[in-house]
C-alpha positions in Angstrom: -214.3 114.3 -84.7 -210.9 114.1 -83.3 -208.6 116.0 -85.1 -205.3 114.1 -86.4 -202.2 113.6 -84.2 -200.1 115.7 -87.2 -203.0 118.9 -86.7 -203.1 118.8 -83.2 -198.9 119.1 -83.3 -199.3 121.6 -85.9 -202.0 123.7 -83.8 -199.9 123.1 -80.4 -196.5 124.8 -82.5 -198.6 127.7 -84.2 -199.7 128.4 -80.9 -196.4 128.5 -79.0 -194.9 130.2 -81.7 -197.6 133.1 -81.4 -197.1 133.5 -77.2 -193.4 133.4 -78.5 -193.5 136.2 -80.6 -196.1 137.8 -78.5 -193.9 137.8 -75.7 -190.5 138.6 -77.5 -191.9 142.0 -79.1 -190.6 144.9 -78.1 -192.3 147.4 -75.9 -193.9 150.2 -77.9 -192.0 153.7 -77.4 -193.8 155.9 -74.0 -195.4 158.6 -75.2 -194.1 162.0 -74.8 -195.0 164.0 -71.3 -196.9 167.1 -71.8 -195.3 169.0 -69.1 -191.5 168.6 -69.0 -189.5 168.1 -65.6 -188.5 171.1 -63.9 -184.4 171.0 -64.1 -183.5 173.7 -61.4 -182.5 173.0 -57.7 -185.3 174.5 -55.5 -184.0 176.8 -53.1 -185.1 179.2 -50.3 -185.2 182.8 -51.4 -183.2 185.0 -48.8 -184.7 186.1 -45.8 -185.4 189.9 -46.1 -183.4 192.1 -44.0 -185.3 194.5 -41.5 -183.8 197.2 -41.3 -183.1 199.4 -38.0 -182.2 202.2 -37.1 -178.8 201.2 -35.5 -177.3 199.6 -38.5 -178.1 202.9 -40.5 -176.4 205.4 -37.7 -173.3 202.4 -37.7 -173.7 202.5 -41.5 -173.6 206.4 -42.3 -170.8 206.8 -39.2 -168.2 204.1 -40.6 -168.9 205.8 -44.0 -165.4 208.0 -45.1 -167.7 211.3 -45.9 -166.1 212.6 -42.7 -162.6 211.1 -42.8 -162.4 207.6 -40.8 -161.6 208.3 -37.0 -160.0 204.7 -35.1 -162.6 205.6 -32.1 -165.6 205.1 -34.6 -163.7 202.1 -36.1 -163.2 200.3 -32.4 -166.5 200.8 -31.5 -167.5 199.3 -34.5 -165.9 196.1 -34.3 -166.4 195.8 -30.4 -170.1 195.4 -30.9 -170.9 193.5 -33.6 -174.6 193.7 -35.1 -176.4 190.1 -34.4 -178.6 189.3 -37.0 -182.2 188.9 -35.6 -183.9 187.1 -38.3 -185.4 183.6 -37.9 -187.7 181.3 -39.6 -189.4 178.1 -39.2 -187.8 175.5 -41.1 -189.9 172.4 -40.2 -192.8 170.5 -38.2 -191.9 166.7 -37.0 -193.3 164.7 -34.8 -196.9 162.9 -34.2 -200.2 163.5 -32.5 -199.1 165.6 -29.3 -195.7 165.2 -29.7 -195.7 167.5 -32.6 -192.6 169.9 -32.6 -190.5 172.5 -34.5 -187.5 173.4 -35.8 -186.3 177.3 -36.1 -183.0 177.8 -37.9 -181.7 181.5 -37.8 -180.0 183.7 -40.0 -176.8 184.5 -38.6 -174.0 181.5 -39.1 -172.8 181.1 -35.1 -176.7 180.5 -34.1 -177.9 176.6 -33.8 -181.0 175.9 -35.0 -183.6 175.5 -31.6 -186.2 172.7 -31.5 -189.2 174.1 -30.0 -193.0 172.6 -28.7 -196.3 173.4 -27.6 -195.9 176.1 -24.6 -192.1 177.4 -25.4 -191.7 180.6 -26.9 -190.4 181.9 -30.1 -187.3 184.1 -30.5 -189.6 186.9 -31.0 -191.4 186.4 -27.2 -194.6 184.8 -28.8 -196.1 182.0 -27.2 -196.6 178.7 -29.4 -200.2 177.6 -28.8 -200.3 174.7 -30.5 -198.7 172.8 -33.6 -200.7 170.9 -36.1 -199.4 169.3 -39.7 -198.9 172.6 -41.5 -199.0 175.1 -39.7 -197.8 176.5 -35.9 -200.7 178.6 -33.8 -198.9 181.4 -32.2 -200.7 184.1 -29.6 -199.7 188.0 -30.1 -201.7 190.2 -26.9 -205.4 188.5 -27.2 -205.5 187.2 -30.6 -204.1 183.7 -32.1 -202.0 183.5 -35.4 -201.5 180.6 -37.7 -198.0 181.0 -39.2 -198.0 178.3 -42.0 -195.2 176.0 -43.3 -195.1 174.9 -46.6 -194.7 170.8 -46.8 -192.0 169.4 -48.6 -192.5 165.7 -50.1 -188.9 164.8 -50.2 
């Protein structure tokens, strides 16, 4: 039973013609997300400011309630208030060689790359430095202070 050199043609073209077709069909449409794409730029809220005690006197003094006097005013600009305020902006490194990075608040400061044993602007001692988070000893007791990971 050997088909006929005219059907085996005729099979051969009806089945390039389906792989063809097959194969020049569009895509069907994706379907729609169920959560849409967040649209905003993600940004760092503001460190908040501590407040001391010094910056209020300087505040309430420099205010006009009393008439400006150009002593107050001199003082004033002579010593400028530093801003303490720091954070930890990011863990790098492998293994032992783990480091981090603390950026500060105030404009003129460079950011200080800091490891295991150094100590942090505040005095603490950094105990040791692991993927997330940076083990810090205050008097007898160890803190983790954690960082939040960014997949950029």
């Amino acid at each position: 039973m050997n088909p006929g050199p005219g059907l085996r043609n005729w099979l051969m073209a009806a089945t390039v013609a389906g792989l063809v077709g097959w194969w020049m069909a569009p895509l069907p449409d994706p379907l729609p997300s169920l959560v849409k794409s967040r649209q905003d730029g993600w940004r760092l809220p503001p460190l908040p400011r501590r407040v001391d005690q010094t910056s209020t006197a300087a505040a309430v003094s420099g205010a006009n309630f009393w008439g400006a006097s150009a002593a107050a005013e001199a003082i004033l600009a002579a010593a400028p208030i530093e801003d303490p305020r720091w954070r930890i902006a990011a863990i790098y490194g492998a293994g032992k060689d783990r480091a981090t990075l603390i950026e500060f608040s105030a404009k003129d400061k460079q950011a200080v790359h800091l490891r295991v044993g150094d100590t942090l602007p505040s005095g603490h001692r950094i105990v040791s430095i692991s993927d997330r988070d940076v083990c810090v000893r205050i008097g007898r007791k160890t803190y983790r202070l954690g960082v939040e990971r960014s997949e950029s």
